[in-house]
MIVOVEX-108405 format. One line per field, with one value per residue (C-alpha): residue number from 1; residue in one letter; chain; x, y, z. Coordinates in nm, 4 decimals, padded with zeros to 6 digits, always signed. Each point is the difference from the previous one (the first is absolute). Last residue first. Layout:
<sites>
n = (NUM | ...)
res = (A | ...)
chain = (A | ...)
X = (X | ...)
Y = (Y | ...)
Z = (Z | ...)
</sites>
This chain:
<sites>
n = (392 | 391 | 390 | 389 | 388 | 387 | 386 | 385 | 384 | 383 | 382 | 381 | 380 | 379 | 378 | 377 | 376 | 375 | 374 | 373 | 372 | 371 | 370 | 369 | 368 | 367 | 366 | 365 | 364 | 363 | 362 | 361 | 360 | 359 | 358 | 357 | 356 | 355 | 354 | 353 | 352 | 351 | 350 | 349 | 348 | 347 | 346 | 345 | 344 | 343 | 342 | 341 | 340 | 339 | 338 | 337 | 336 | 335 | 334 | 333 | 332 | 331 | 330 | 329 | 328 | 327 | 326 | 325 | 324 | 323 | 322 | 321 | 320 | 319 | 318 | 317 | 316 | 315 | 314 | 313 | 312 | 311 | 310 | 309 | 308 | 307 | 306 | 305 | 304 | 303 | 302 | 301 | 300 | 299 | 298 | 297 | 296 | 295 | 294 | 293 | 292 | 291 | 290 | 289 | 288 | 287 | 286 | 285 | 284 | 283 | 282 | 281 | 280 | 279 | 278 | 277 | 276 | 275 | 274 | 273 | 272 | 271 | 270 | 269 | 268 | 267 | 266 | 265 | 264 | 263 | 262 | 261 | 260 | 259 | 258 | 257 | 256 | 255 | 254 | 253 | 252 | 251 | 250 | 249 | 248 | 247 | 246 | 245 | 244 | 243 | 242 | 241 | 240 | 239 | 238 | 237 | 236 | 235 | 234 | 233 | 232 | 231 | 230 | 229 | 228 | 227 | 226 | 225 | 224 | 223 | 222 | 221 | 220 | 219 | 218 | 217 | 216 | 215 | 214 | 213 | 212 | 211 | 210 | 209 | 208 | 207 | 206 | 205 | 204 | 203 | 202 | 201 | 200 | 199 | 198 | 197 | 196 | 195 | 194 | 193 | 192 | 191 | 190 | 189 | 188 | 187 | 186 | 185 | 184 | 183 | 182 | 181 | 180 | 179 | 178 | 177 | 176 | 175 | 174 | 173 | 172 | 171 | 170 | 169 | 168 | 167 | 166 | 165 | 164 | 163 | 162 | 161 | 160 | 159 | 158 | 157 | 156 | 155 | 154 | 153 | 152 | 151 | 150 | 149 | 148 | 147 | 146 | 145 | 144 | 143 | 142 | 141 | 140 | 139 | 138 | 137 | 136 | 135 | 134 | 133 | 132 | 131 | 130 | 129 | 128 | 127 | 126 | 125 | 124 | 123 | 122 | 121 | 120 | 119 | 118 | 117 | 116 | 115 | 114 | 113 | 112 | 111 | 110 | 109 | 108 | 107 | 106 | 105 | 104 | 103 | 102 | 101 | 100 | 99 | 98 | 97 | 96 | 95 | 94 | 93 | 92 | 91 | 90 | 89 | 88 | 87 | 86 | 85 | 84 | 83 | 82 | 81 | 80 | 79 | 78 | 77 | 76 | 75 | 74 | 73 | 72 | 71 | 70 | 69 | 68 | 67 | 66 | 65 | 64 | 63 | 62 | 61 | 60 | 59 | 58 | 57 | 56 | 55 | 54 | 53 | 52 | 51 | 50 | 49 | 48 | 47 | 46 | 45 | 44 | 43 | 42 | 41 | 40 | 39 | 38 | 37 | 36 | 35 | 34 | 33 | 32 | 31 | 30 | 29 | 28 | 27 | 26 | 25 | 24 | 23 | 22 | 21 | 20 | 19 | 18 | 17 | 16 | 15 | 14 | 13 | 12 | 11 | 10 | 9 | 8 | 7 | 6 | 5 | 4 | 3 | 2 | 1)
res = (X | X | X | X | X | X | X | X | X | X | X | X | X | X | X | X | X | X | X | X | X | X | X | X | X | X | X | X | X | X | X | X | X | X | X | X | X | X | X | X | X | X | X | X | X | X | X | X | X | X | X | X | X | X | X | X | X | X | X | X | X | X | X | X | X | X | X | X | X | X | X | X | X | X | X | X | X | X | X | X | X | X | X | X | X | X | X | X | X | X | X | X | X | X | X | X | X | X | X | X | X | X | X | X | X | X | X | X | X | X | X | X | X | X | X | X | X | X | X | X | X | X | X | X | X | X | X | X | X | X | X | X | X | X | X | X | X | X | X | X | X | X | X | X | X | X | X | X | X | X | X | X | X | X | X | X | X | X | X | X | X | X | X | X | X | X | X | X | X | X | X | X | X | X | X | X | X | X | X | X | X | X | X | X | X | X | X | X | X | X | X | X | X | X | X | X | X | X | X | X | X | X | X | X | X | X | X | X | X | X | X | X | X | X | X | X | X | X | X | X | X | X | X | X | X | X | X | X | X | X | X | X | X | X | X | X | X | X | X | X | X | X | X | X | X | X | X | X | X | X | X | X | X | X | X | X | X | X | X | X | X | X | X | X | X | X | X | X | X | X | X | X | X | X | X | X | X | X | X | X | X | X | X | X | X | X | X | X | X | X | X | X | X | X | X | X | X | X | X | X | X | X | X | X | X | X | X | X | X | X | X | X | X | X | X | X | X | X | X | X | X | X | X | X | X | X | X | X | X | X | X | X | X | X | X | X | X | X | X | X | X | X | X | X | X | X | X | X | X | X | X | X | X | X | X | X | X | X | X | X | X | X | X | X | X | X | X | X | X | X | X | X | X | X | X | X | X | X | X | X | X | X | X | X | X | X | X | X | X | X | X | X)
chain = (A | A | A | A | A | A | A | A | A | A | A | A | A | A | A | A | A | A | A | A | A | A | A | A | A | A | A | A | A | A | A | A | A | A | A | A | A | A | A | A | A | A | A | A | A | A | A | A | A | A | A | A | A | A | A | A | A | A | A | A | A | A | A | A | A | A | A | A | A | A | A | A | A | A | A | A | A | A | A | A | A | A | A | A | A | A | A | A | A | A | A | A | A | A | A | A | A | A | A | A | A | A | A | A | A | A | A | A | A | A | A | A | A | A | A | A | A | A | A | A | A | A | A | A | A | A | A | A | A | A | A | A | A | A | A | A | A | A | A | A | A | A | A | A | A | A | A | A | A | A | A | A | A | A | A | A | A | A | A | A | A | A | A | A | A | A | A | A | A | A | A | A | A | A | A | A | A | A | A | A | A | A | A | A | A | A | A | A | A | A | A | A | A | A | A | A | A | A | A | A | A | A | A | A | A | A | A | A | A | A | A | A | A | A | A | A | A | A | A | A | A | A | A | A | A | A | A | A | A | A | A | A | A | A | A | A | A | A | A | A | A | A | A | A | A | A | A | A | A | A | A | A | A | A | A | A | A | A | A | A | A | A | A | A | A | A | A | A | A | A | A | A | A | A | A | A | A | A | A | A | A | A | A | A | A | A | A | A | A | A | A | A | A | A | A | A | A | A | A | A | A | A | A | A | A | A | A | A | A | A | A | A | A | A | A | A | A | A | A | A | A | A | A | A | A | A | A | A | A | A | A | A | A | A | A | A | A | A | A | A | A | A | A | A | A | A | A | A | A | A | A | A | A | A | A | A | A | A | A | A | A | A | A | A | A | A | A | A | A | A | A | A | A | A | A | A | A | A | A | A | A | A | A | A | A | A | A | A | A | A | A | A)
X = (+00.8102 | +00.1342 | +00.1271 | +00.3266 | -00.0489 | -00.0884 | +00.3499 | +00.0708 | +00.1860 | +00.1380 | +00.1202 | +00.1419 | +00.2081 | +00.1218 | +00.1332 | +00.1507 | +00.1806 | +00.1147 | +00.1661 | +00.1696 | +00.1166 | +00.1620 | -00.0202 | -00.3353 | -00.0756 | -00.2388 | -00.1796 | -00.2943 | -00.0279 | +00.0712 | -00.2904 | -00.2454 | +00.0863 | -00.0782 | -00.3448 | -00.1007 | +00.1338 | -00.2684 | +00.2037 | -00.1884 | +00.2888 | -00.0057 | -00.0585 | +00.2886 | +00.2312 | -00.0712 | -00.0144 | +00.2546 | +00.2818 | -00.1293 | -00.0035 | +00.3631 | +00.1154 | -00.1644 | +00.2042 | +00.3613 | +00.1805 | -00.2180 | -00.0061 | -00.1507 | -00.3793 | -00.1768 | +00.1742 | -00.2061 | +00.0340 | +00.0000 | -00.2666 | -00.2465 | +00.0548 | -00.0205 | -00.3274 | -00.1978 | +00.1207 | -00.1718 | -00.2978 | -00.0459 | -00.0156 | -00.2461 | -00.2146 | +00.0074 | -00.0927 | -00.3181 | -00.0186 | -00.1155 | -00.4049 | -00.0832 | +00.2498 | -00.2524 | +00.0189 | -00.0597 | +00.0752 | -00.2239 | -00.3752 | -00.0025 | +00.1529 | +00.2397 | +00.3134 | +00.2852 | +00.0946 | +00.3095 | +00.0253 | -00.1180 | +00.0835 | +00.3236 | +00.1656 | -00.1538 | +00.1352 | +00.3429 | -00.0486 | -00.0685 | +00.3251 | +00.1672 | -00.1524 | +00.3082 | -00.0584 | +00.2134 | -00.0472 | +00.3252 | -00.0421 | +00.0369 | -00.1051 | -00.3244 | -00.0668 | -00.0486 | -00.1420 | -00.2556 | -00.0597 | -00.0234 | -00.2229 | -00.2448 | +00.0012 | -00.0944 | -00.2603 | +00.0869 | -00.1614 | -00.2400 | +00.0403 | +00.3137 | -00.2111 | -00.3849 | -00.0641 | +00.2285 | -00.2408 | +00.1821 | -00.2137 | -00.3063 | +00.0339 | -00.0320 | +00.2337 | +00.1457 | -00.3186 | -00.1294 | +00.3274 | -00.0749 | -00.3718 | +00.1704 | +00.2189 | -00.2406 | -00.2233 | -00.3735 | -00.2117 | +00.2494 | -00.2599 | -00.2030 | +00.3389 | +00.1163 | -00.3020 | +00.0387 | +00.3688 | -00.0896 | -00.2972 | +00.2310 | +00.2607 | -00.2634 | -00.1195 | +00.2862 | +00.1795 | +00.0085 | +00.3229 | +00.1177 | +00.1327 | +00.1403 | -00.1485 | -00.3456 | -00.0244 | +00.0484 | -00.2690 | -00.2093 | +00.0068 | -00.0779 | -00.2845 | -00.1996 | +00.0701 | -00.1263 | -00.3314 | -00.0228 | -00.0290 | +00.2552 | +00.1818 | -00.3064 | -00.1544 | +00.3493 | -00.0325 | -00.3193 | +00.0900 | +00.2488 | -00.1836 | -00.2548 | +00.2256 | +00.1610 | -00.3871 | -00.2607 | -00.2820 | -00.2186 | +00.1296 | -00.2178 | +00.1171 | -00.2411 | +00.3319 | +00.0518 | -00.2575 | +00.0231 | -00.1615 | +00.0501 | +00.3459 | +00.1780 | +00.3197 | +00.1870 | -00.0754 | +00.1378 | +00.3496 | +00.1836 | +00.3949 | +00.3207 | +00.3039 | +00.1742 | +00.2139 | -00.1454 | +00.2067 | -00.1475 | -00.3458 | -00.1917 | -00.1501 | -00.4095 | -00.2281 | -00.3233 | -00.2000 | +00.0418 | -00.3278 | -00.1448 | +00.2690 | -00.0999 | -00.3709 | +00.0668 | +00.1767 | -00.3234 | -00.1779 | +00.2008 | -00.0576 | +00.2172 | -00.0344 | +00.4094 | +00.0596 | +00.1857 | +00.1942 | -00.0970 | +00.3071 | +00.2519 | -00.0819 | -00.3569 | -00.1268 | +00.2849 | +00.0251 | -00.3295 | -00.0651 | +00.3554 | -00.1220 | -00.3008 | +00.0276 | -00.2733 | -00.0659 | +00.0982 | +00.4019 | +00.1121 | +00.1741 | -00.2951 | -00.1265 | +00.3151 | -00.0091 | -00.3804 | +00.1363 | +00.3279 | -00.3011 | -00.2322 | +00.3092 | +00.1523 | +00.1288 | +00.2770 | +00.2860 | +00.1984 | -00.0232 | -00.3706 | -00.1322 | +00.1998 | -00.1995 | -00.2957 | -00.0080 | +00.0512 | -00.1488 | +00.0727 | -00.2477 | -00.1381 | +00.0195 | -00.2305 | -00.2778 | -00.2698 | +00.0803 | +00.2086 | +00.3181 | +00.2634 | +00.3579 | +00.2189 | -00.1588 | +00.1429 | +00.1396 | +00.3611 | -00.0304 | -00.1956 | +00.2483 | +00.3460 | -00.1947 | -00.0357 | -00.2861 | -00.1809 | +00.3303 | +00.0142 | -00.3576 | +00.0766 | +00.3305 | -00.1750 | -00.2893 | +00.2727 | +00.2147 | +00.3459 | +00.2515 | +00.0053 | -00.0365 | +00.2367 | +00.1332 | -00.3376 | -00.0834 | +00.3316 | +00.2369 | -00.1704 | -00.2601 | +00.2661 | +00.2048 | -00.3252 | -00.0839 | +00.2988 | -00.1306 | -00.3125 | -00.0793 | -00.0423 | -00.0834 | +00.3754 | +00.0040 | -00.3363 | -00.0968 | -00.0958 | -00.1777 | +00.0592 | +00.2995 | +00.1499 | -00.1321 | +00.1716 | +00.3474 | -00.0127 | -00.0863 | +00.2999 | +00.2119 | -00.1684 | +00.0791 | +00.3265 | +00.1259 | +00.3649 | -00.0016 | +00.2453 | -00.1617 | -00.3724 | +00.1954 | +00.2234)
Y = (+01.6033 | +00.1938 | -00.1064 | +00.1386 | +00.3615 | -00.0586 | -00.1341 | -00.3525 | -00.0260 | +00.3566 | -00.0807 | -00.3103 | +00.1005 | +00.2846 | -00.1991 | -00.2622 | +00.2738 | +00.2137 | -00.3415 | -00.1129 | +00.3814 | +00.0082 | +00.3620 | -00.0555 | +00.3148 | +00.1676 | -00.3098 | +00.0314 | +00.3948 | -00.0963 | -00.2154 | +00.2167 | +00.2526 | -00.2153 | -00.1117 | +00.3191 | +00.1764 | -00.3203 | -00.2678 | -00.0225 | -00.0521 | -00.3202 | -00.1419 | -00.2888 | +00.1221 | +00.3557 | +00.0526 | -00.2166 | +00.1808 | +00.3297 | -00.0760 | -00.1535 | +00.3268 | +00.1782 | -00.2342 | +00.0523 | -00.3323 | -00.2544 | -00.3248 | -00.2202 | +00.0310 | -00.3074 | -00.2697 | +00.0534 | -00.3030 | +00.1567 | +00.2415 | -00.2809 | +00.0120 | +00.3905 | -00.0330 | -00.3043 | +00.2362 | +00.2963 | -00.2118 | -00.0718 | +00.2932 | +00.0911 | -00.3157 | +00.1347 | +00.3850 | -00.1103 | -00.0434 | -00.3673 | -00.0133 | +00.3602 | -00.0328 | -00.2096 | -00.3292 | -00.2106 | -00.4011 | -00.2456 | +00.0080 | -00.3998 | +00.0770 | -00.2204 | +00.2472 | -00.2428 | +00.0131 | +00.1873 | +00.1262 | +00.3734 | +00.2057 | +00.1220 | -00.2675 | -00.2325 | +00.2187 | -00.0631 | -00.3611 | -00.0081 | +00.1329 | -00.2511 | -00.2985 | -00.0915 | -00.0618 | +00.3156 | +00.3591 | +00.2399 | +00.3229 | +00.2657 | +00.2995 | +00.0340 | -00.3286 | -00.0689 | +00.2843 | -00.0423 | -00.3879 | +00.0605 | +00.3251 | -00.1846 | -00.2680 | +00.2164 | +00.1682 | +00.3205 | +00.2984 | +00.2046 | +00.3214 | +00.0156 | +00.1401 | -00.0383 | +00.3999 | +00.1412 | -00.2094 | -00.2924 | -00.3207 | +00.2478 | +00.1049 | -00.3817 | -00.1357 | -00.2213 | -00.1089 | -00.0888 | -00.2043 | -00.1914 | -00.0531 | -00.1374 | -00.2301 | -00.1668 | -00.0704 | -00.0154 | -00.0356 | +00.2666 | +00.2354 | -00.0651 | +00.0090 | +00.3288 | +00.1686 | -00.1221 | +00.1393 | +00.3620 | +00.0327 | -00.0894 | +00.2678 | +00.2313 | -00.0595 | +00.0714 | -00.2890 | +00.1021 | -00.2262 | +00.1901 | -00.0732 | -00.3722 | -00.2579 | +00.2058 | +00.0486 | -00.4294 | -00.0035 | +00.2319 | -00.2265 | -00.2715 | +00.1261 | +00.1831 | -00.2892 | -00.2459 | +00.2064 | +00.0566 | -00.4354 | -00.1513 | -00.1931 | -00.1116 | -00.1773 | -00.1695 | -00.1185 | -00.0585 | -00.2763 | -00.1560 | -00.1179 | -00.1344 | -00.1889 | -00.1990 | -00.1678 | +00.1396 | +00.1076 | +00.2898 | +00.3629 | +00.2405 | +00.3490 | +00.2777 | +00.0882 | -00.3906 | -00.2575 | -00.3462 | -00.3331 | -00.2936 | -00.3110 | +00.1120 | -00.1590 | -00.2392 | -00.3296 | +00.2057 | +00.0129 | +00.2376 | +00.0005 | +00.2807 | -00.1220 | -00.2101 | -00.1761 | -00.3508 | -00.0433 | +00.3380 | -00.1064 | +00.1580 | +00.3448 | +00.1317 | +00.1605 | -00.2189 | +00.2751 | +00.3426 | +00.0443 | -00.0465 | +00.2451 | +00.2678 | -00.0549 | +00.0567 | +00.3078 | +00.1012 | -00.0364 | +00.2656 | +00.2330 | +00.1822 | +00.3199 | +00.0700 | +00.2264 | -00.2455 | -00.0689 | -00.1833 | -00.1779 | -00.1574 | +00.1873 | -00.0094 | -00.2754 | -00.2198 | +00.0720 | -00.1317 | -00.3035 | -00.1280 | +00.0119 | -00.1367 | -00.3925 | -00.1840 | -00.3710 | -00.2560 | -00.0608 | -00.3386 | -00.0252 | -00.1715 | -00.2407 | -00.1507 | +00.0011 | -00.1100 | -00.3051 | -00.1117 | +00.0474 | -00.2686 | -00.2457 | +00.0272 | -00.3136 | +00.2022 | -00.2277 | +00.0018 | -00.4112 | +00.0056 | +00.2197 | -00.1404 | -00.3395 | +00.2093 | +00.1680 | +00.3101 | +00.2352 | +00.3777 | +00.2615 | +00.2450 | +00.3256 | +00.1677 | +00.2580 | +00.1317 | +00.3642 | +00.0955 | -00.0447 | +00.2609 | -00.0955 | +00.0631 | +00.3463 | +00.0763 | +00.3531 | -00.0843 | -00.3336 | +00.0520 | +00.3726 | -00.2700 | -00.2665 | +00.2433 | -00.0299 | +00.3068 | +00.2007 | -00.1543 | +00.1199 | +00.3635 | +00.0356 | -00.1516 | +00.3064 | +00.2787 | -00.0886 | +00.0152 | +00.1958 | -00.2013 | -00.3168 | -00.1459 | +00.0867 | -00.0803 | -00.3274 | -00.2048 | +00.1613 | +00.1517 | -00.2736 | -00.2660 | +00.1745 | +00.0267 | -00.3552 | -00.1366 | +00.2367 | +00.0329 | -00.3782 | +00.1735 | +00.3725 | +00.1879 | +00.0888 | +00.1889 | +00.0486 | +00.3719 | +00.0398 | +00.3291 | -00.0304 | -00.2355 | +00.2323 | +00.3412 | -00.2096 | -00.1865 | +00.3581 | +00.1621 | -00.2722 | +00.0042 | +00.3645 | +00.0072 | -00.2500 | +00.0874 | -00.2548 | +00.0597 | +00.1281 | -00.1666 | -00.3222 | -00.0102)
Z = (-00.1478 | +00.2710 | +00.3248 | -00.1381 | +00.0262 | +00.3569 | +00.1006 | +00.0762 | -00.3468 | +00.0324 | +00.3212 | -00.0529 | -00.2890 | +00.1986 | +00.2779 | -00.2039 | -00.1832 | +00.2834 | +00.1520 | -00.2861 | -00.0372 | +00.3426 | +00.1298 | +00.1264 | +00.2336 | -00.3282 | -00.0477 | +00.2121 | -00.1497 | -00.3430 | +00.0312 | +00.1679 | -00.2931 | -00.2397 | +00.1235 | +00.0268 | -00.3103 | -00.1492 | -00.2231 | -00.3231 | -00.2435 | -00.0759 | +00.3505 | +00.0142 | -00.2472 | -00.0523 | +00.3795 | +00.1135 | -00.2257 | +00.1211 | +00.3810 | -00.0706 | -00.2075 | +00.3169 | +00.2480 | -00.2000 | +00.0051 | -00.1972 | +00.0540 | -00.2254 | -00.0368 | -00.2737 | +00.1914 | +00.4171 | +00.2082 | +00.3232 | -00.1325 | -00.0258 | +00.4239 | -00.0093 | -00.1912 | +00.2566 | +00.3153 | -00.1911 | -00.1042 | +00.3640 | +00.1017 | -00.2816 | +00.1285 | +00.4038 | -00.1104 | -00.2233 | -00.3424 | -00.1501 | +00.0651 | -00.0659 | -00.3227 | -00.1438 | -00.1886 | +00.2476 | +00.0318 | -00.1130 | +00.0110 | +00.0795 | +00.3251 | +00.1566 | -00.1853 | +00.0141 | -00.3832 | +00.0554 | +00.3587 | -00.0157 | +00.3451 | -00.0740 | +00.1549 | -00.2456 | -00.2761 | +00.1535 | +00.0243 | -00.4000 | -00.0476 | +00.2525 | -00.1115 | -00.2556 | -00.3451 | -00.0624 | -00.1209 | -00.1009 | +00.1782 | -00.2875 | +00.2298 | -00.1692 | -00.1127 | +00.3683 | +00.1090 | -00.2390 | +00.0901 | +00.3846 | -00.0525 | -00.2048 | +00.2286 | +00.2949 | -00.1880 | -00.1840 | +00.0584 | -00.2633 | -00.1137 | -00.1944 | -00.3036 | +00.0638 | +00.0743 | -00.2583 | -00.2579 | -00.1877 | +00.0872 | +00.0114 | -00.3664 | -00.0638 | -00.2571 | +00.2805 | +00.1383 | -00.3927 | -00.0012 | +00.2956 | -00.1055 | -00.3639 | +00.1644 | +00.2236 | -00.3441 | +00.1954 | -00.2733 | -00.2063 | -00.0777 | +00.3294 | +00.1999 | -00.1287 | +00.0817 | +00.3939 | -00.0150 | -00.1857 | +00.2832 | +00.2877 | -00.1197 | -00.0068 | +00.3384 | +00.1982 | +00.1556 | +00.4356 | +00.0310 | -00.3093 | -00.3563 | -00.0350 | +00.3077 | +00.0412 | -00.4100 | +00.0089 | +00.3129 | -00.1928 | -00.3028 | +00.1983 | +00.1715 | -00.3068 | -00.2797 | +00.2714 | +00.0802 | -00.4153 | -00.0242 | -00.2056 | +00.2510 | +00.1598 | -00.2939 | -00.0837 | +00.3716 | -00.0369 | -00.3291 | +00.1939 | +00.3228 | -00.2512 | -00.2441 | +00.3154 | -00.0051 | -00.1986 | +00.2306 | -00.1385 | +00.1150 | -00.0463 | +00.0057 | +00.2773 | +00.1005 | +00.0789 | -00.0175 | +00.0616 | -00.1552 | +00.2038 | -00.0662 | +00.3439 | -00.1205 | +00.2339 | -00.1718 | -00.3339 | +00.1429 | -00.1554 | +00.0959 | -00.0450 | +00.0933 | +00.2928 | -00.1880 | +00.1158 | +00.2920 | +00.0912 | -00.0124 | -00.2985 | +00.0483 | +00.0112 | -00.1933 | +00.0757 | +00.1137 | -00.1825 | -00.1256 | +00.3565 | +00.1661 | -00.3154 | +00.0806 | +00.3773 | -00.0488 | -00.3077 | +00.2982 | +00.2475 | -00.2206 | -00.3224 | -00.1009 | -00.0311 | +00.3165 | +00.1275 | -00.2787 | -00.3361 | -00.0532 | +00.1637 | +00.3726 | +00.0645 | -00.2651 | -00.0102 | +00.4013 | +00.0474 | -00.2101 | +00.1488 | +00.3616 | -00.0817 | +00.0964 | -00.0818 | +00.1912 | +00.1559 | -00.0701 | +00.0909 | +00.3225 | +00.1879 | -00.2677 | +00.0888 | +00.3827 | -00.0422 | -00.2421 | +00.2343 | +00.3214 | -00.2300 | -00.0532 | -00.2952 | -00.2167 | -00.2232 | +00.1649 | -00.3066 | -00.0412 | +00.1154 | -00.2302 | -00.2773 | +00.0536 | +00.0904 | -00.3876 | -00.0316 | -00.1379 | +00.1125 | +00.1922 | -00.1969 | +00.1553 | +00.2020 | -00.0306 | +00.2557 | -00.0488 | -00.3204 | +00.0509 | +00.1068 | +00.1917 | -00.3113 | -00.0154 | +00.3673 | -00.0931 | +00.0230 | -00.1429 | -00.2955 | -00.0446 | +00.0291 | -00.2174 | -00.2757 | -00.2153 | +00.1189 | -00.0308 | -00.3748 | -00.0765 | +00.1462 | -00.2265 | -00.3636 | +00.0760 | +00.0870 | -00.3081 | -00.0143 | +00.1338 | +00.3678 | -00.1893 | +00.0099 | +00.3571 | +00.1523 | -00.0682 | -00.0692 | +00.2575 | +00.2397 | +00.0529 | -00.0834 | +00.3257 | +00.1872 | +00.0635 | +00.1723 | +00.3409 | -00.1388 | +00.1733 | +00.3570 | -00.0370 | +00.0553 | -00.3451 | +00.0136 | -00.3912 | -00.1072 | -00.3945 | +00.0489 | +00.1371 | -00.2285 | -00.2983 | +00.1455 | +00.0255 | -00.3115 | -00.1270 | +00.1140 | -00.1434 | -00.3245 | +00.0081 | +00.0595 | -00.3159 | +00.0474 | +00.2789 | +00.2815 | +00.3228 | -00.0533 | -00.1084 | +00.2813)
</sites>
């Protein structure tokens, strides 16, 4: 609803490009009540902010420690402090375990490092995979990262350090030593990260990848990365240095790239003057088109690329997903005479950049309809499933 109706557009679009970067799997156990305050409270605030203040909230969140098994890593050979209590209270909760009660215990707890955090905030949150980075400084990032961890639900379920479960060694990352200082530690690399050239590079050619080209040229990389040293990572000033690019407005970037399945939902949408509800059905017809909100098991979140979205099976079923947004059509009434309907559609919908193609195949479907209800729907869904259309 939000994406559709907001008058702020490009907070919306980059809630969207920051939740995918920064991808959470709904469907992994707890994330399914985690997400919604991950959405909500770390991403959506800050998705204009700062690069540097984003990354450290992601860390914090208990949807991304749960996701990528942070909550689960302790340096090896650790444990937590078991309470006092003295045998009289002992006895009346039944906490008297017998040796199997203590081995099934010692059991669940977590054993030892987990990377899978360490690596994807290095490949895919900031450095990229081509970022310089080995194996070591994977395990150095998992070792200054133990002890991040979440409350129990039933105690709010946030964020939670526990010192016990902090590797407490010396570690080196990108030839950067790390000494150990607690919570402090984990928060200090990622500042480190955030800043580095590798991180600049990546990010800035994923945001030129998401607004120019899905092949961004160089120039408009170069413009982004400078931006971010003056600025120290200002997400608002790298968007703007984009925008001011030469490359953001060359013949060769305009219209180029294709929308994603939610893209396409939401244009079409505020295109035809469909009035969004609370329902599920919007966000079950970007699901049918092959991107289920938020359901992406893949930390690299979903693609960017019209390779991945265009094929003959996902424009057919654009074109069923137009004519049934057509349906519901307010901003075309009907309109007698098909070419003053084409035209009509055309300014309204496409502003003006309707291809002789695409308007003649539509006057051509709609040349039997003699009811103008019917021409209208028809033509509205053809121009929204059409190939002019698919364009961002």
């Amino acid at each position: 609803m939000r994406a559709a109706l907001s008058e702020r557009q490009l907070r919306e679009v980059m809630v969207d490009f920051w939740t995918n970067h920064f991808n959470v799997f709904v469907g992994k156990g707890a994330d399914r009540f985690l997400l919604p305050s991950y959405i909500e409270e770390t991403i959506r605030p800050r998705a204009l902010g700062n690069f540097e203040d984003l990354l450290v909230a992601t860390a914090k969140s208990p949807a991304m420690l749960f996701y990528l098994d942070n909550a689960q890593s302790v340096a090896p050979g650790s444990s937590p402090p078991r309470p006092i209590m003295s045998p009289f209270r002992r006895r009346r909760f039944g906490m008297n375990e017998t040796n199997e009660e203590r081995q099934q215990r010692q059991r669940r707890q977590p054993t030892g490092i987990n990377e899978n955090y360490a690596r994807e905030l290095l490949e895919l949150h900031t450095l990229g995979v081509d970022g310089g980075y080995t194996q070591q400084d994977v395990i150095n990032v998992a070792r200054i990262f133990t002890g991040w961890s979440i409350e129990r639900p039933e105690r709010g379920a946030g964020f939670l350090y526990h010192d016990w479960a902090h590797d407490q060694g010396d570690k080196v990352v990108l030839g950067q030593k790390f000494q150990s200082d607690g919570e402090d530690e984990g928060v200090r690399l990622l500042k480190f990260l955030a800043n580095e050239h590798a991180t600049m590079h990546h990010v800035s050619a994923k945001l030129c990848a998401r607004f120019v080209a899905d092949e961004p040229p160089d120039g408009c990389i170069d413009a982004a990365v400078a931006a971010w040293q003056r600025s120290r990572g200002d997400i608002r000033t790298v968007l703007r240095a984009i925008f001011t690019s030469p490359d953001f407005w060359s013949a060769q970037a305009v219209r180029s790239k294709v929308k994603t399945p939610f893209e396409f939902v939401v244009s079409a949408v505020r295109a035809a003057g469909v009035e969004p509800d609370d329902t599920p059905r919007l966000a079950q017809l970007v699901a049918r088109l092959g991107e289920p909100l938020y359901q992406q098991p893949a930390p690299t979140g979903y693609a960017e690329t019209e390779e991945h979205w265009v094929n003959s099976g996902a424009l057919l079923a654009r074109m069923n997903a137009a004519l049934v947004i057509a349906k519901e059509c307010s901003s075309i009434s009907g309109i007698d005479d098909h070419a003053q309907l084409v035209d009509t559609i055309d300014r309204k919908l496409l502003g003006g950049t309707m291809s002789a193609h695409t308007r003649s195949v539509i006057l051509e479907q709609i040349a039997d309809l003699t009811d103008p209800e019917q021409a209208r729907v028809m033509a509205v869904g053809l121009a929204l499933g059409g190939p002019d259309f698919q364009k961002q």
